[in-house]
N, C-alpha and C positions, 0 to 999 in steps of 0.2 A: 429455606436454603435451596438454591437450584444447580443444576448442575452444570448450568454456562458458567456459574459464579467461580466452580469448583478449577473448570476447567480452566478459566482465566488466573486462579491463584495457581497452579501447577506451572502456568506458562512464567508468570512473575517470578515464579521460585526458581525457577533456570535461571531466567535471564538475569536477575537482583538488579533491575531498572525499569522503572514504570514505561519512561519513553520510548523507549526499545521495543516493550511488550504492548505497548498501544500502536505502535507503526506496525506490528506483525500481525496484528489480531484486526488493524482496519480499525478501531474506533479511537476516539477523541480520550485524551488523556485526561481530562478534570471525570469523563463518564467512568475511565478503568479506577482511578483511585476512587470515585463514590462509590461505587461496585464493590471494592477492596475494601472500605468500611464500614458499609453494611454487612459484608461478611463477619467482620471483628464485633461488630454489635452484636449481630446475633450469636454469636457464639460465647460472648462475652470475656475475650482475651486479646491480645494484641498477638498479631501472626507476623509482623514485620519490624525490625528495630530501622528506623528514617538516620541516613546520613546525607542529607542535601539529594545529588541525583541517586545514589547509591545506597540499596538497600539489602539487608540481610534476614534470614529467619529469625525470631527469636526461640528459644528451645521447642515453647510452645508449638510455634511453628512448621518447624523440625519433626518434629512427632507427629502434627496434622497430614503432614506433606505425604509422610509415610504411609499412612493408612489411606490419605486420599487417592494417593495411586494406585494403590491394590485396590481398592473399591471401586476408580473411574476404568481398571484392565480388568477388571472381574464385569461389568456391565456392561462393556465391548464386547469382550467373549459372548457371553449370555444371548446381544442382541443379534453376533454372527450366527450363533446357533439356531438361535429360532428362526432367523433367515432362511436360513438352508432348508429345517425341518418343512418351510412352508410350500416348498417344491415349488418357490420360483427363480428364478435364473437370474444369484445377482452378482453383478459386475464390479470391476475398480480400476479406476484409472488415479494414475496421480500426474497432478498440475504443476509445474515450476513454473513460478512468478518471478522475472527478473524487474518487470518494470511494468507499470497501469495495470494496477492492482485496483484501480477505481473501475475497471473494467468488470470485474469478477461478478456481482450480483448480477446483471443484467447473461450475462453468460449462463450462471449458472443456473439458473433460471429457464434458461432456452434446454440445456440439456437435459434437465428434470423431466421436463417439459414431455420431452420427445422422448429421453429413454428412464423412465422413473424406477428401473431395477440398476442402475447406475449408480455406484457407489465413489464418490470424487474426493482425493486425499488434496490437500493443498500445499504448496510447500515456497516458502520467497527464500531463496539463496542465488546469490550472483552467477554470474555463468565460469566464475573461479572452478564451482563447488562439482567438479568434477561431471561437466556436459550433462546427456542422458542415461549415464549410468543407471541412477537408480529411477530414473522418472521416463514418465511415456512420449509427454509433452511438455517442450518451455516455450515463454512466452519471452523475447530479448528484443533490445534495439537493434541489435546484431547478429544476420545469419551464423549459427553455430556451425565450424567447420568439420566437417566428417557426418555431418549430419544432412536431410532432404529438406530445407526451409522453403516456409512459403509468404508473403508479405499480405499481413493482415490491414494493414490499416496504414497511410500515408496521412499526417497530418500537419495544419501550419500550429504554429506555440504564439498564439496572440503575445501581444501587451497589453497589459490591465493598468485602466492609470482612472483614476478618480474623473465623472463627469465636470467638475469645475475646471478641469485644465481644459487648455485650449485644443480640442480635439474630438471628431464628430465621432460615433461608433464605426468604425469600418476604413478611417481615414488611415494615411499612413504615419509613420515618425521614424525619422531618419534616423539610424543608429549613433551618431553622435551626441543627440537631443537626449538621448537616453541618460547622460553625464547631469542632466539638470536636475535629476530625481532621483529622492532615494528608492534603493531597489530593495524587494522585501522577495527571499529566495525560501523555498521549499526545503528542508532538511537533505543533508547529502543522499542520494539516491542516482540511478543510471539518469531519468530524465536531467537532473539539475547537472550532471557532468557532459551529457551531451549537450545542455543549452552555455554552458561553459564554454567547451570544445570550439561550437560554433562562432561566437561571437567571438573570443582570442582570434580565431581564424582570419577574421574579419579587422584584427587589429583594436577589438574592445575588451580593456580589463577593468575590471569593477570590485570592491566591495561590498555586502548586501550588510542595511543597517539594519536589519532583523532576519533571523529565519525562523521557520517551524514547519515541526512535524503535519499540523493539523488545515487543511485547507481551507475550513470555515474562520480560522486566526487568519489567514493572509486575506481571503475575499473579508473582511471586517476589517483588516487594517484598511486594505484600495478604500472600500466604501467612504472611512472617514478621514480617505485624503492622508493617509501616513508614509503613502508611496505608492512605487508601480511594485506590478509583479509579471511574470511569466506563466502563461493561462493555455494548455494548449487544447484544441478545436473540440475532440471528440473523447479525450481519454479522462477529462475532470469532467464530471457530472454539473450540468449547467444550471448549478443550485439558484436559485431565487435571488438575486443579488440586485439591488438598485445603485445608482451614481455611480455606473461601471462603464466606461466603453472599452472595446476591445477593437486592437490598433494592430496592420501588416507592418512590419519591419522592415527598412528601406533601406538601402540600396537591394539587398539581399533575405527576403522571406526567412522567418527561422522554422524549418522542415525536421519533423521525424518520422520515423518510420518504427511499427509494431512488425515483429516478424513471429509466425508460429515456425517453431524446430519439434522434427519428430523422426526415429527411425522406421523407414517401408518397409513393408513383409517384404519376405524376400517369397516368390515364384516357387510352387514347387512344382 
């Protein structure tokens, strides 16, 4: 039993949706429920009664939940303490992710890096969820008002369309062209409402004959020709993918923008 397993069934236990609790946690949903059954195996009970997307404790469950919390807040404690005792200087920042959340590893990574007594909380709730209140840093498509932003990253949001179509890597496709394909969209998120936004703008509305959570389902659907997709430059990780070109959008480039929001010391 490990205690990533534990902490993924805690998350599942809130949320009582696998999907939900694979888009927050960043991994692939067939990976969170094999994880959730290994856990059932080994313990040899069932922790979940299955209603299609919807899922609930079973008592069993109910009662695991219980003791797992005190035992996952009891070994927090523990490892803050020993922290401390070791008389080094450690920090905590917390992160709000409104959107390229594919950004994170490579990030987080750098700041380990550089400051490794850096303790980093993470948090994805929209910029609804009440600004920087409780957070140091967000990450949005959108300078947060009242707050100092700064523009991380300017990027274009390719088109992904299967190599058999008529179209070289880097070529353009006119936004009308777009109507001859089916379009395979990302699960509702800030990117897919601003690549929305964009294109109505532009006087294009569409249907997507698929969507999903999982990125490696939509590069696998392009791959075998099941449609385009919306692919943007820097923020999706430029996994391994063959029979893919990546296409400007024409009349008008589809652009977005990362912005860091954070409040400055104030001067004393």
């Amino acid at each position: 039993m490990r205690l990533l397993q534990l902490r993924y069934f805690l998350k599942i236990a809130q949320n009582k949706n696998i999907s939900k609790t694979a888009r927050e946690l960043h991994v692939s949903q067939p990976s969170l429920s094999r994880t959730m059954k290994e856990l059932e195996e080994e313990l040899g009970i069932e922790l979940f009664i299955r209603k299609g997307h919807t899922i609930t404790l079973s008592q069993a469950g109910i009662l695991f939940e219980r003791q797992v919390n005190l035992s996952v807040n009891q070994l927090d404690t523990a490892v803050q303490s020993v922290s401390h005792m070791s008389g080094s200087i450690s920090q905590r920042i917390t992160l709000k992710f409104e959107t390229s959340s594919a950004l994170l590893p490579g990030l987080l990574q750098r700041l380990h890096t550089k400051y490794p007594n850096l303790h980093i909380d993470l948090e994805q709730h929209g910029v609804e969820a009440g600004g920087l209140d409780n957070y140091d840093f967000s990450f949005s498509t959108l300078p947060l008002n009242k707050y100092d932003s700064v523009r991380l990253l300017h990027e274009e949001v390719y088109i992904a369309v299967n190599s058999a179509l008529p179209y070289q890597n880097g070529d353009t496709i006119i936004i009308n062209d777009l109507k001859k394909y089916p379009i395979i969209m990302g699960s509702p998120s800030p990117l897919r409402t601003e690549i929305e936004n964009k294109l109505r703008e532009q006087g294009f509305y569409f249907h997507p004959i698929f969507e999903s959570g999982d990125r490696e389902t939509i590069h696998g659907l392009v791959e075998n020709n099941a449609g385009i997709c919306f692919w943007p430059a820097y923020s999706w990780p430029d996994t391994s993918v063959s029979n893919v070109n990546k296409l400007h959008l024409a009349p008008h480039p589809l652009m977005r923008d990362i912005y860091l929001n954070f409040i400055r010391p104030k001067k004393i």
